[in-house]
C-alpha positions as CSV (number, residue, x, y, z in Angstrom):
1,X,82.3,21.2,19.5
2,X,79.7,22.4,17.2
3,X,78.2,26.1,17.0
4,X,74.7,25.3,15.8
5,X,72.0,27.5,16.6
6,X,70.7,24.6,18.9
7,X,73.6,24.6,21.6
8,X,75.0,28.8,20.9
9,X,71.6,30.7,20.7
10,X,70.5,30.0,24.6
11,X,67.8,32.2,25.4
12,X,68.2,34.9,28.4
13,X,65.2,35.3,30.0
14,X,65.0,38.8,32.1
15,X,61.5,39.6,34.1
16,X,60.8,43.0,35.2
17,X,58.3,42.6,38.0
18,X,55.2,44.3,37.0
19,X,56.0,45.1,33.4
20,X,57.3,42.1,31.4
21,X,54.4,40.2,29.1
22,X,54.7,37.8,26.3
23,X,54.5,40.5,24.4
24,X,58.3,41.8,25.4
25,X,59.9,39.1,24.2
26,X,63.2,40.5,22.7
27,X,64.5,38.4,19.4
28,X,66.6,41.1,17.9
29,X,69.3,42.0,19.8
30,X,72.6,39.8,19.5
31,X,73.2,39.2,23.9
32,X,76.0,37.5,25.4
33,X,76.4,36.2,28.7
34,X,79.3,38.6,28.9
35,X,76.3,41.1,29.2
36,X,75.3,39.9,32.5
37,X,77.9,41.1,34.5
38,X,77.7,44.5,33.5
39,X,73.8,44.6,33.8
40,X,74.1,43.4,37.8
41,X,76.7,46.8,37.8
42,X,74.7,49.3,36.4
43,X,71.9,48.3,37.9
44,X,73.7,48.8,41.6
45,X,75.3,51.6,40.5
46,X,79.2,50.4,40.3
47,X,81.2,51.5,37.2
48,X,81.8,48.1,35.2
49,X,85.6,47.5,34.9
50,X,87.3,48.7,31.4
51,X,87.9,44.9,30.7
52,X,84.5,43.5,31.1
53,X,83.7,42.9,27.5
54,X,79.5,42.5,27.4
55,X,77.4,45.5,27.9
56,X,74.8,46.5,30.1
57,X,71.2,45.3,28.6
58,X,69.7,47.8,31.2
59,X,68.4,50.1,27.7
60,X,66.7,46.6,26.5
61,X,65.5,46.0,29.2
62,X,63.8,49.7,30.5
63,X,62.9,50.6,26.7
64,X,60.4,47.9,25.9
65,X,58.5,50.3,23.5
66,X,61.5,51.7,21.7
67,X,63.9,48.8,22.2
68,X,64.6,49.2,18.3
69,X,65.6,53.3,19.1
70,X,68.5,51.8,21.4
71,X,71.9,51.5,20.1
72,X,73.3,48.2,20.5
73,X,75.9,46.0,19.1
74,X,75.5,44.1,15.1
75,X,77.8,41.3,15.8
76,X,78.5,39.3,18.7
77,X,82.0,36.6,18.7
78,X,81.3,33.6,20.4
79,X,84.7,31.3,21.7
80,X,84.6,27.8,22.3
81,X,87.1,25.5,23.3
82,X,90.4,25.7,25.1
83,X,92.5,28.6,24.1
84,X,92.6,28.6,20.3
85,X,89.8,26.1,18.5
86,X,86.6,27.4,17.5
87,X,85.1,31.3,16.5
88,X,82.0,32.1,15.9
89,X,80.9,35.8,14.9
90,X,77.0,36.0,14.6
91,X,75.8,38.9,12.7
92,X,72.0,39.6,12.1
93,X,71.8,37.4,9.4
94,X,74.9,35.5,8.7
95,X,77.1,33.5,11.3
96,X,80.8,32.6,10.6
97,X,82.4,29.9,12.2
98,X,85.9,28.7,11.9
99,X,88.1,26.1,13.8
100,X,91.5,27.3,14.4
101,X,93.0,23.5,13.9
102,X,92.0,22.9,10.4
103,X,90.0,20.7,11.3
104,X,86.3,21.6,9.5
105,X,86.5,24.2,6.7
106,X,85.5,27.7,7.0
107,X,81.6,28.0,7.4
108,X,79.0,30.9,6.8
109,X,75.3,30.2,7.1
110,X,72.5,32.6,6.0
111,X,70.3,32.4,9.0
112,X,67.7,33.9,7.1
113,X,67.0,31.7,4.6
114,X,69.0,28.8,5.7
115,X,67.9,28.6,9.3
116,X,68.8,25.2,9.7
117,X,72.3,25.4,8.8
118,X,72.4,23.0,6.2
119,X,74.2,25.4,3.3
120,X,78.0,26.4,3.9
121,X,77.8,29.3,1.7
122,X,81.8,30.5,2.6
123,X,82.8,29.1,-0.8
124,X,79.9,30.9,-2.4
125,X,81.8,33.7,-4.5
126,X,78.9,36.0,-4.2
127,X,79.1,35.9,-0.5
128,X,83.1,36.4,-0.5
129,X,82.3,40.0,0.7
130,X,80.3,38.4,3.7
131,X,82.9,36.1,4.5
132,X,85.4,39.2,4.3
133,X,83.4,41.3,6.5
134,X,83.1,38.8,9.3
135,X,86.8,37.7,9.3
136,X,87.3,41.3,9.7
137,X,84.9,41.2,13.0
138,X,87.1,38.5,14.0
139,X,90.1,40.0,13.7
140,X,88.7,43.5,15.6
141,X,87.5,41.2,18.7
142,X,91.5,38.8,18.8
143,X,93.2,42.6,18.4
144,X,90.8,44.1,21.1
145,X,90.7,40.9,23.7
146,X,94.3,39.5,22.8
147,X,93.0,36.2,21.9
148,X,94.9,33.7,21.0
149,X,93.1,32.3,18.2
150,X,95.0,31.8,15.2
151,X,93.6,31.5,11.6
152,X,94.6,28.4,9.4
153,X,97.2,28.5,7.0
154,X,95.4,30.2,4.1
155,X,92.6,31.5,5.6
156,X,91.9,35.0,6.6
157,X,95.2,36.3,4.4
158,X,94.1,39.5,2.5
């Protein structure tokens, strides 16, 4: 299982009879499928439960003029696999991916000038503060959703 851009970054595609345009297409804001759920509650009114984790896009979606004036998330995680193999924490810029078996090294990709994800920069020791930053992210979202993802020996130790 791979976390390229190609298979992770899916596109959601709301319409908003009457007001959506080409010109509200939305490429800023990190959105998770996790978001839908949440969206269909506020939406009828029903208080989304404490667990769900996503958030309701209903500001993105009614504030298509100040979209950027909404407060929204700066880091999304991303799980793949059965139970324990692959994180991903995209950032606005930089995405972090590690497989919890050892099995592929550490990764982080600057999206920005990188976009193809051909430079694994988590070696780079001017980007060790980068890495550091998004293990923390990771290590927030495993606390907050008791997953059971596991870093490999050596990794993630501060």
């Amino acid at each position: 299982m791979q976390m390229f851009e190609e298979a992770a970054n899916v596109p959601l595609i709301v319409c908003v009879p009457g007001k959506t345009t080409n010109a509200t297409v939305n490429k800023t804001h990190l959105v998770s499928g996790l978001d839908i759920l949440p969206t269909l509650c506020d939406y009828a009114g029903i208080p989304a439960l404490p667990s769900f984790e996503g958030q309701s896009l209903r500001p993105l979606i009614e504030n298509l003029k100040r979209r950027s004036a909404v407060a929204w998330r700066d880091h999304l995680v991303v799980e793949m696999g059965d139970g324990e193999y692959v994180r991903m924490v995209r950032s606005d810029r930089y995405k972090y991916v590690i497989y919890g078996d050892s099995s592929a090294p550490e990764m982080l990709f600057d999206l920005q000038s990188d976009p193809h994800e051909t430079r694994n920069l988590a070696g780079d020791r001017s980007r060790r503060k980068v890495v550091a930053t998004h293990r923390a992210m990771l290590k927030e979202w495993i606390a907050k959703t008791k997953d059971k993802f596991v870093f490999p020996e050596g990794i993630g130790v501060e």
